[in-house]
C-alpha positions as CSV (number, residue, x, y, z in Angstrom):
1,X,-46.7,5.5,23.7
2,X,-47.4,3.4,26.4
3,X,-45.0,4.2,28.7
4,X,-46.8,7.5,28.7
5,X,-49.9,5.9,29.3
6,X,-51.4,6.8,25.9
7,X,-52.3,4.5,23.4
8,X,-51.6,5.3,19.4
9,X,-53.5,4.9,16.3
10,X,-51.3,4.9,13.3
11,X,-51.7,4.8,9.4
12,X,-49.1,2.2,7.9
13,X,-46.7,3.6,5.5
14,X,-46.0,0.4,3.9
15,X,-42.5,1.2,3.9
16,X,-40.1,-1.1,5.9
17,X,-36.4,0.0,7.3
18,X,-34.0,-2.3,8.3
19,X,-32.4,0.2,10.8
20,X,-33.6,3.8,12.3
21,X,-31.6,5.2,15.2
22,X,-33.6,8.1,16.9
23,X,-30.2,10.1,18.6
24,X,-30.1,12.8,21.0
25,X,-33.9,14.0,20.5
26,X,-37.5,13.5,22.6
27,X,-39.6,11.1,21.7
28,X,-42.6,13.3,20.8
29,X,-39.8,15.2,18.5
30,X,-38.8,11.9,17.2
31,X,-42.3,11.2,16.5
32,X,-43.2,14.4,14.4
33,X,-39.6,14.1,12.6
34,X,-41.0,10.6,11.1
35,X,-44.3,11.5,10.3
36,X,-43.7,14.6,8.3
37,X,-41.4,12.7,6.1
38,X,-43.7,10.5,5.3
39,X,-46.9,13.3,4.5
40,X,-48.6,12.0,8.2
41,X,-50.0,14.0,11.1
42,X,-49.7,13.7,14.5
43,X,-52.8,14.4,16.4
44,X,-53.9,14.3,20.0
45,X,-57.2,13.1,21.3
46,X,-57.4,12.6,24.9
47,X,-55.5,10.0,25.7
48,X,-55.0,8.6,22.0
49,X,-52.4,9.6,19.5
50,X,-53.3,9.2,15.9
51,X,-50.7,9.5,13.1
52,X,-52.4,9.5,9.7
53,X,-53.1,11.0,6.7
54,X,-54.5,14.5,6.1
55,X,-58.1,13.9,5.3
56,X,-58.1,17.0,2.8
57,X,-61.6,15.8,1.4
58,X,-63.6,15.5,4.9
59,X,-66.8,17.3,5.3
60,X,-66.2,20.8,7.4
61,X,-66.9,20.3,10.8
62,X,-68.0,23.7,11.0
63,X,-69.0,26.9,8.7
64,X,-67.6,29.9,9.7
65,X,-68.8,32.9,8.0
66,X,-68.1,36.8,7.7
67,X,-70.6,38.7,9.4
68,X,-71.9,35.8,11.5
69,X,-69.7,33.7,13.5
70,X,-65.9,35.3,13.0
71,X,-64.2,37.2,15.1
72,X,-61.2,38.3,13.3
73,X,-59.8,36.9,10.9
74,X,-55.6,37.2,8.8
75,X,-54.4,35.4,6.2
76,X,-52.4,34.9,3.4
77,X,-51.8,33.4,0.0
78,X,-48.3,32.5,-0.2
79,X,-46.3,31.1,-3.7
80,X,-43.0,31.2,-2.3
81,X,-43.4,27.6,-0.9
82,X,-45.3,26.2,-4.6
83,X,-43.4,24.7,-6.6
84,X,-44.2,22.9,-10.3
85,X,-42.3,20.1,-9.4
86,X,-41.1,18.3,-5.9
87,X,-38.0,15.8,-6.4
88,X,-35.7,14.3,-4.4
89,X,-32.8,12.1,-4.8
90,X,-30.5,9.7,-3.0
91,X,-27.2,7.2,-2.9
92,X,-28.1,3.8,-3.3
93,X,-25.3,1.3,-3.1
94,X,-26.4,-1.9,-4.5
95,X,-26.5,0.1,-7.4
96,X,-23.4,2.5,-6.8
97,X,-25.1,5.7,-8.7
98,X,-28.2,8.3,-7.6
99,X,-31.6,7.4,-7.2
100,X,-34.3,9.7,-7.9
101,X,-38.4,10.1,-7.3
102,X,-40.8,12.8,-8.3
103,X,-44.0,13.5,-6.1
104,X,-46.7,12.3,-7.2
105,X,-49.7,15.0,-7.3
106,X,-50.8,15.7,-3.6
107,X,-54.7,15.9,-2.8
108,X,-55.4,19.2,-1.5
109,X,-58.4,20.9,0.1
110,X,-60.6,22.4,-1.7
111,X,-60.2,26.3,-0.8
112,X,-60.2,29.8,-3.1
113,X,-60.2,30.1,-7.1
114,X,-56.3,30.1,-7.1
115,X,-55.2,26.8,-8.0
116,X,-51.6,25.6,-6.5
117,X,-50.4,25.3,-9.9
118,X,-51.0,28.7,-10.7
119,X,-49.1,30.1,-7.1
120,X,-46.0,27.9,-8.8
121,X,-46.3,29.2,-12.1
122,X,-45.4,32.3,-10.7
123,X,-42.1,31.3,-9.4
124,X,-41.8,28.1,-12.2
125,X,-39.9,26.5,-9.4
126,X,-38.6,22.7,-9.1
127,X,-37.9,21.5,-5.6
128,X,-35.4,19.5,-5.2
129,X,-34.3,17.5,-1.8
130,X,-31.0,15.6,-1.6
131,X,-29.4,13.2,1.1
132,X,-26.3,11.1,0.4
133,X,-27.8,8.4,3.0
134,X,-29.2,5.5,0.8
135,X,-32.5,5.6,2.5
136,X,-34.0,3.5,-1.2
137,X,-36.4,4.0,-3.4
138,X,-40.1,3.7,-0.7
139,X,-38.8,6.2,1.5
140,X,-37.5,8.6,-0.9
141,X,-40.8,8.4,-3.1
142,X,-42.6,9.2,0.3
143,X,-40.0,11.8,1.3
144,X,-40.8,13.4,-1.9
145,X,-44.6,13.0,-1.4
146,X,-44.4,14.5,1.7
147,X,-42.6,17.2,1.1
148,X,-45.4,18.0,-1.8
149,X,-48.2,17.6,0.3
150,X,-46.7,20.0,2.9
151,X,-45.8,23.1,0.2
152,X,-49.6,22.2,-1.1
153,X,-51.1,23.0,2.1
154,X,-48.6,25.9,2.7
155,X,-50.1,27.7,0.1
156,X,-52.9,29.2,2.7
157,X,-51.5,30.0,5.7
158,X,-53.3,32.1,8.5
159,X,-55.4,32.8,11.8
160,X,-59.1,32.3,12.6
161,X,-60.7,33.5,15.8
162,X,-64.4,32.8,16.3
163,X,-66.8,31.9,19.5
164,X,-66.0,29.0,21.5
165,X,-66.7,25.8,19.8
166,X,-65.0,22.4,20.5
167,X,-65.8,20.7,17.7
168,X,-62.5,21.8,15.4
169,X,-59.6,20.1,16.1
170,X,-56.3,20.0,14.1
171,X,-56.8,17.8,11.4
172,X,-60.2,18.4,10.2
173,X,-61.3,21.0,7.5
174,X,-63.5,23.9,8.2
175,X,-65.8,26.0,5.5
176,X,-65.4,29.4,4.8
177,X,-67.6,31.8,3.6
178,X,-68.0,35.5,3.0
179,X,-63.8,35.9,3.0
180,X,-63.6,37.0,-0.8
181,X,-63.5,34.5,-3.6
182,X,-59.9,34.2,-2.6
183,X,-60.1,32.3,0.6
184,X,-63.8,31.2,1.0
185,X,-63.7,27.2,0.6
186,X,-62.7,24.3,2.7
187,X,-59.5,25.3,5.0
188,X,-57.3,22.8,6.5
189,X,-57.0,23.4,10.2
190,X,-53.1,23.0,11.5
191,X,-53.5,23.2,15.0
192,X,-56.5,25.2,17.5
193,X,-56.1,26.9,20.7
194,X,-59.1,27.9,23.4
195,X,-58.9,30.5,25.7
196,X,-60.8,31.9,28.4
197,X,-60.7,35.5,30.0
198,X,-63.0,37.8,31.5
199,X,-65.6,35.1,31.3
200,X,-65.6,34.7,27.7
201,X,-64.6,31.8,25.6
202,X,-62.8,32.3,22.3
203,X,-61.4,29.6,20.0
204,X,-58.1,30.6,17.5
205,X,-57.7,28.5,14.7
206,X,-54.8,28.0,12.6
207,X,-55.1,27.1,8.8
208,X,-52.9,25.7,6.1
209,X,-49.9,24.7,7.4
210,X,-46.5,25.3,8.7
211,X,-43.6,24.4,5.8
212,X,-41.1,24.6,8.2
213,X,-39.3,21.0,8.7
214,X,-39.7,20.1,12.3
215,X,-35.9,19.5,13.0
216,X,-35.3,23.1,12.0
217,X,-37.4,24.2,15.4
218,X,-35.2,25.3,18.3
219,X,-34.5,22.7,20.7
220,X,-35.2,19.7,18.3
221,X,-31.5,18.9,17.5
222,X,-29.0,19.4,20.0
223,X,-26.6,22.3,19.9
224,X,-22.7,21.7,18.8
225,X,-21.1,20.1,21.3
226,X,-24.3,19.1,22.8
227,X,-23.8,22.5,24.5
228,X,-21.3,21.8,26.9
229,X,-18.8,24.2,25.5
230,X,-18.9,26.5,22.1
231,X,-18.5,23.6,19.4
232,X,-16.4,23.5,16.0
233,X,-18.5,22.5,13.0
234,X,-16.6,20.4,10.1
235,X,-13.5,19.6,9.0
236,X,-10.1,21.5,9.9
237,X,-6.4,22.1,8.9
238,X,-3.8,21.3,11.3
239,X,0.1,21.2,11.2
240,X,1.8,18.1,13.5
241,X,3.9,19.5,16.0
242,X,4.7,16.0,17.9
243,X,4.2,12.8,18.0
244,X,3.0,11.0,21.4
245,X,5.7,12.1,24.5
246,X,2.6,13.1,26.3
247,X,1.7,11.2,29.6
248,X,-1.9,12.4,29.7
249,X,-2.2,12.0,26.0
250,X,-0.8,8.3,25.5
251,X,-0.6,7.7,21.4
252,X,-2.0,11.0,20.6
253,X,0.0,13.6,18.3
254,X,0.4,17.5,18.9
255,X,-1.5,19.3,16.1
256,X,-1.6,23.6,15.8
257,X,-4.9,24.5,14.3
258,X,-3.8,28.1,12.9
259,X,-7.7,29.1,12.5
260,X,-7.9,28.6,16.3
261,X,-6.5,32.0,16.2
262,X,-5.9,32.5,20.3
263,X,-2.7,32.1,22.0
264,X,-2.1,28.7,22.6
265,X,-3.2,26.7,19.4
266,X,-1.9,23.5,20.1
267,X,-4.2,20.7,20.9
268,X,-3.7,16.6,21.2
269,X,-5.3,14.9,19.3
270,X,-6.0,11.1,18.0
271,X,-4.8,9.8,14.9
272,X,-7.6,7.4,12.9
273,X,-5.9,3.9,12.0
274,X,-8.2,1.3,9.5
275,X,-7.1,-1.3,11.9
276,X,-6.7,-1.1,15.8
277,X,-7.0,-3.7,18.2
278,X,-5.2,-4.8,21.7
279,X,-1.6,-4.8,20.6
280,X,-2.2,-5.7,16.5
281,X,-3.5,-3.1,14.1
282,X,-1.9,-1.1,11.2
283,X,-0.1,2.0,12.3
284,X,1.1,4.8,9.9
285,X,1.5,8.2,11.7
286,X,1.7,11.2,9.8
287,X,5.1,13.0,10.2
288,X,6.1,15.9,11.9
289,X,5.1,19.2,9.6
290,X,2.8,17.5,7.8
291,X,-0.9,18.8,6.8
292,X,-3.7,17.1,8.6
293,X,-6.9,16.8,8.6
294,X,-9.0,16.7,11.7
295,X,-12.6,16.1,12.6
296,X,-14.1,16.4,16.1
297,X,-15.9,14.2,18.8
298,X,-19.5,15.7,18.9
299,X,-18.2,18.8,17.4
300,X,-16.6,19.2,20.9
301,X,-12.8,21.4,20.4
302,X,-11.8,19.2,23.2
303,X,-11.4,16.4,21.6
304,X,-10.0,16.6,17.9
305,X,-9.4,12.6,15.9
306,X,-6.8,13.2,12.7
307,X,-8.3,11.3,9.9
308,X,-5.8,11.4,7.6
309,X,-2.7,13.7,5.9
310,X,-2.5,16.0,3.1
311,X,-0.4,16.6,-0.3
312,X,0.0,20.0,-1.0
313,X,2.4,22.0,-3.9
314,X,4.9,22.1,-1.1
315,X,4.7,18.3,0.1
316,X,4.8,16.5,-2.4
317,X,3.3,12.9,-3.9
318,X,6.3,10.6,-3.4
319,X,5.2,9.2,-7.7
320,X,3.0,11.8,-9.8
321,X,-0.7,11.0,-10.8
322,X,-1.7,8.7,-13.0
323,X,-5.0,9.7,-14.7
324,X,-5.6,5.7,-14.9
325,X,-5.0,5.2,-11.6
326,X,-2.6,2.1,-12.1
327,X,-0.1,2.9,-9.3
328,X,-0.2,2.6,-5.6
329,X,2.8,2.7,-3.4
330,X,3.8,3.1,-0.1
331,X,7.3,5.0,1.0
332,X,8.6,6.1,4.4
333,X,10.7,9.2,5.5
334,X,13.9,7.2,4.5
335,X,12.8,5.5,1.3
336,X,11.8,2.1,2.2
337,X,9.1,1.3,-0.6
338,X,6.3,-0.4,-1.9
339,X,5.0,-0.1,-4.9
340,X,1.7,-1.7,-6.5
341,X,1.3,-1.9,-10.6
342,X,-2.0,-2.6,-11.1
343,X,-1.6,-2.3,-14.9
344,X,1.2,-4.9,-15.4
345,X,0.1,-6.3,-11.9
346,X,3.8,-6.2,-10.2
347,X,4.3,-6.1,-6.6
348,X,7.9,-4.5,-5.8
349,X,9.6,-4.1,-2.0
350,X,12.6,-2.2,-1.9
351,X,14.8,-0.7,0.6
352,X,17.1,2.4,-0.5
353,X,20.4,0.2,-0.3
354,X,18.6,-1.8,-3.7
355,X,17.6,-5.3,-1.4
356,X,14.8,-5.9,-3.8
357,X,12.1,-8.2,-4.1
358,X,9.4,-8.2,-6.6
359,X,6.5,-10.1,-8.0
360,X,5.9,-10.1,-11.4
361,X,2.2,-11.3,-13.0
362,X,3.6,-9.6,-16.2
363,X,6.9,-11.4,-16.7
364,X,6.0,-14.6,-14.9
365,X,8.2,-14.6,-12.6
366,X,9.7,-13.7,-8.6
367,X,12.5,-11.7,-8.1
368,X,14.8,-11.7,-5.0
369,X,18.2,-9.3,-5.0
370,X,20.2,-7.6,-2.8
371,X,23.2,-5.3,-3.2
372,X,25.6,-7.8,-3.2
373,X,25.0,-9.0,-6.8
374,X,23.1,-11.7,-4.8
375,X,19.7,-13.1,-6.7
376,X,16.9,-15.7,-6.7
377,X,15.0,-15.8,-9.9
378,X,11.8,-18.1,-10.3
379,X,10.2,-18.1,-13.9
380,X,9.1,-20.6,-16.1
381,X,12.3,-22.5,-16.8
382,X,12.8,-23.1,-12.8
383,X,14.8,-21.7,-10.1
384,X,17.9,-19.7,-10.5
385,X,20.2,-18.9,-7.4
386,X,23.0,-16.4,-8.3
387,X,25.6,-15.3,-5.9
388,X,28.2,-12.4,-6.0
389,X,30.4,-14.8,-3.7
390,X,30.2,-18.1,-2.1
391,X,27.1,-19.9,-1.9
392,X,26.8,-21.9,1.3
393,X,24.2,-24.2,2.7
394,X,23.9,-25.4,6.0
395,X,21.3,-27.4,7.8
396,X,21.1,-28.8,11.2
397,X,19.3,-32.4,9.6
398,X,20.1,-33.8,6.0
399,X,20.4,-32.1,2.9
400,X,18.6,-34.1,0.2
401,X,19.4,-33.2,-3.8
402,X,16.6,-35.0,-6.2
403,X,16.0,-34.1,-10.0
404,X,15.4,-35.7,-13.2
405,X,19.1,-35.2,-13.5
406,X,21.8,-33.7,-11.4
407,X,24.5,-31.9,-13.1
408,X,27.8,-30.0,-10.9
409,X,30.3,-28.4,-11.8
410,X,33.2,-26.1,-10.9
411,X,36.0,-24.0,-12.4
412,X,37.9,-24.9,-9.8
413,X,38.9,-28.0,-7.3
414,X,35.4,-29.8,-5.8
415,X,36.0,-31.1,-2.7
416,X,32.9,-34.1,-1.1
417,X,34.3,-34.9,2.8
418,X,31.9,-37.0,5.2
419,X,32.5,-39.5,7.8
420,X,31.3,-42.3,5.2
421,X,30.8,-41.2,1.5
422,X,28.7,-43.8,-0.4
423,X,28.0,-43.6,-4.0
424,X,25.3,-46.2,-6.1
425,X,23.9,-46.1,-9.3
426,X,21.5,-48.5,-10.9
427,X,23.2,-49.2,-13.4
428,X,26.7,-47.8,-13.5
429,X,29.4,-45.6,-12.1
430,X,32.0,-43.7,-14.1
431,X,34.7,-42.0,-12.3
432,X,37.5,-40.2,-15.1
433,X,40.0,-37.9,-14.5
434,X,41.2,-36.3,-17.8
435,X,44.8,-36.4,-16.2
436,X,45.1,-38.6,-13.4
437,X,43.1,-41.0,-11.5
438,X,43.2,-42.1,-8.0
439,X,41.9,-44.6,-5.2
440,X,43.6,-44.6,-2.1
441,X,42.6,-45.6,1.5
442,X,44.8,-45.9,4.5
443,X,43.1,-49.5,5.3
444,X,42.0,-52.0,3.1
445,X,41.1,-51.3,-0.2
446,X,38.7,-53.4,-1.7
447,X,38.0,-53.5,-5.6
448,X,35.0,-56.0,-6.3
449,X,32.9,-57.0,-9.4
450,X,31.4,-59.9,-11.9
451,X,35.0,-59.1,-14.3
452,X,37.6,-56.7,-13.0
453,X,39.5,-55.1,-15.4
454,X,42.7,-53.4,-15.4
455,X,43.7,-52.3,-18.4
């Protein structure tokens, strides 16, 4: 309030929020907005501001009676807005379920022999208020308050007009008397206005109180579009027409919106990805002809985001439902797949020529194979490389082969060539050929050991 040059007087709540973002609204709107939904006033005094609690039990500041000091006088007696019970609930997330708080019984002024409880009788009414924002348990409890206190004092609603006097002003309580057994009491007075004319000085009280929520006033929230052009409120079909090939509209998609219903209803618009940055992200486009949704930028026309695609009875799921929810999977146009199985916890990747790999939790093991009759198994009893051909190693450094033991065989000849082959064994070497046998060098051959024996 100081930047107004008033200073402010406020009643605490008790309630603290982390975070509250006043968006595209005054700050006098702003103000009213917060202090009805917590069942405070707003009134002005000069130069101060004071937000607090209606005094409902104050002394009157003034009797006004029939036949004395009134003008004129119109009221009414309204049960539309009692009801037997105020609640209200929200989404809290620690929690992940619905929160909910009934008012509390509101103190009310003391005004006619027509109790609030019998106006809601009438209608045997529960209020109920609802936001999915998890605003917690103080705020909704004082939402609900509020919003009690308000439909209380709605219950008398009218105009007062007597002589000049400047001693009511909105938020005290006037008496009453001589107005029928019905409205003779203590009123609450909402608001007061003075005028002069023709010399004479009349003051026009206003009792009860408005139950109208200040954000449904004109001019409070801004229009769609913030007023620029006609907006579009909530969600819409579209059909993709094209993807990017745009220069003005660099990674956007063509979309027809057929509720646009005018003659050209195609519009670009920007597809949503879970991760974008400068040149990384995660980008899955929705195809050509398929069913989008798409929300819009301020509820401007102009500018339409796609946040995500559509299965209908005519495109269908690429696996069907599972009631248990086990299966995820990912497949493109031409049947490149991955598929998640939550309930035997397998990862599979596989292309449509069969190149497969998959990771299995529930057989203990990794998969790798390929069309080719090629496969890599790794399971509990090791490592198992299987080929449909040759299997051929190469490496630019050394190839090094260490086990417990070594075993090698072949069907066929085995062939070991190297510029120096050197064999050694701690404790002995047996070479045997079931046929024939032979060492052979072009140099010199050399046979050495403690006892050489030639058969």
């Amino acid at each position: 309030m100081g930047q107004y040059g008033l200073s402010a007087k406020v009643d605490s709540t008790g309630i603290e929020i982390p975070q509250l973002v006043q968006y595209y609204c005054t700050d006098w709107d702003f103000v009213l907005t917060r202090a009805q939904n917590n069942g405070l006033v707003v009134i002005t005094d000069g130069k101060q501001v004071k937000v607090c609690k209606p005094n409902v039990s104050a002394s009157p500041v003034l009797t006004i009676t029939y036949g004395d000091n009134l003008i004129a006088f119109d009221g009414s007696i309204s049960a539309s807005e009692q009801y037997t019970d105020t609640k209200a609930c929200a989404w809290d997330v620690s929690r992940q379920q619905i929160i909910k708080a009934t008012a509390s019984k509101p103190p009310l002024n003391a005004q006619g022999d027509i109790a609030a409880k019998d106006l809601s009788g009438l209608a045997n009414e529960v209020m109920l208020y609802q936001t999915n924002a998890p605003i917690g348990d103080a705020s909704l409890h004082a939402w609900a308050d509020a919003q009690a206190l308000w439909s209380g004092l709605a219950r008398f609603q009218g105009s007062i007009t007597i002589y000049g006097n400047a001693s009511i002003i909105p938020g005290c309580i006037i008496k009453l008397e001589g107005l029928s057994k019905h409205y003779s009491g203590n009123a609450f007075v909402q608001s007061v206005e003075h005028t002069l004319q023709g010399g004479e000085w009349k003051t026009q009280v206003y009792m009860g109180f408005n139950p109208v929520v200040i954000t449904e006033e004109p001019d409070v929230v801004a229009p769609a579009a913030s007023g620029f052009l006609p907006g579009i409120r909530g969600l819409q079909i579209g059909i993709v027409k094209k993807i990017g090939d745009n220069k003005d509209f660099e990674n956007f998609i063509l979309v027809d919106i057929p509720l646009l219903q005018c003659e050209k209803t195609e519009i670009w618009a920007r597809p949503v990805s879970p991760y974008a940055s400068n040149g990384v992200g995660m980008l899955f486009l929705p195809e050509v002809d398929d069913e989008v949704v798409l929300q819009f930028i301020n509820e401007d026309p102009c500018h339409p985001v796609i946040i995500g695609s559509l299965y209908s009875r005519k495109r269908k799921t690429p696996v069907s439902l599972d009631p248990k929810n086990n299966l995820k999977t990912i497949v493109t146009k031409n049947q490149l797949k991955i598929t998640l199985d939550d309930d035997k916890k397998i990862i599979t990747i596989r292309t449509p020529g069969e190149n497969t790999l998959i990771l299995d939790d529930d057989k203990k093991q990794i998969l790798l194979s390929d069309a080719n009759k090629n496969k890599v198994c790794m399971d509990k009893n090791g490592i198992m490389v299987e080929s449909g051909k040759d299997l051929i190693f190469k490496a630019r450094g050394n190839v090094k082969t260490e086990g417990m033991g070594i075993e090698s065989k072949s069907k066929q000849d085995t062939k070991i060539n190297g510029l120096n082959i050197e064999v050694s064994a701690q404790m002995g070497v047996k070479v045997k050929g079931s046929a024939t046998a032979e060492i052979s060098a072009s140099g010199q051959t050399v046979v050495k050991g403690g006892v050489v024996m030639i058969n």
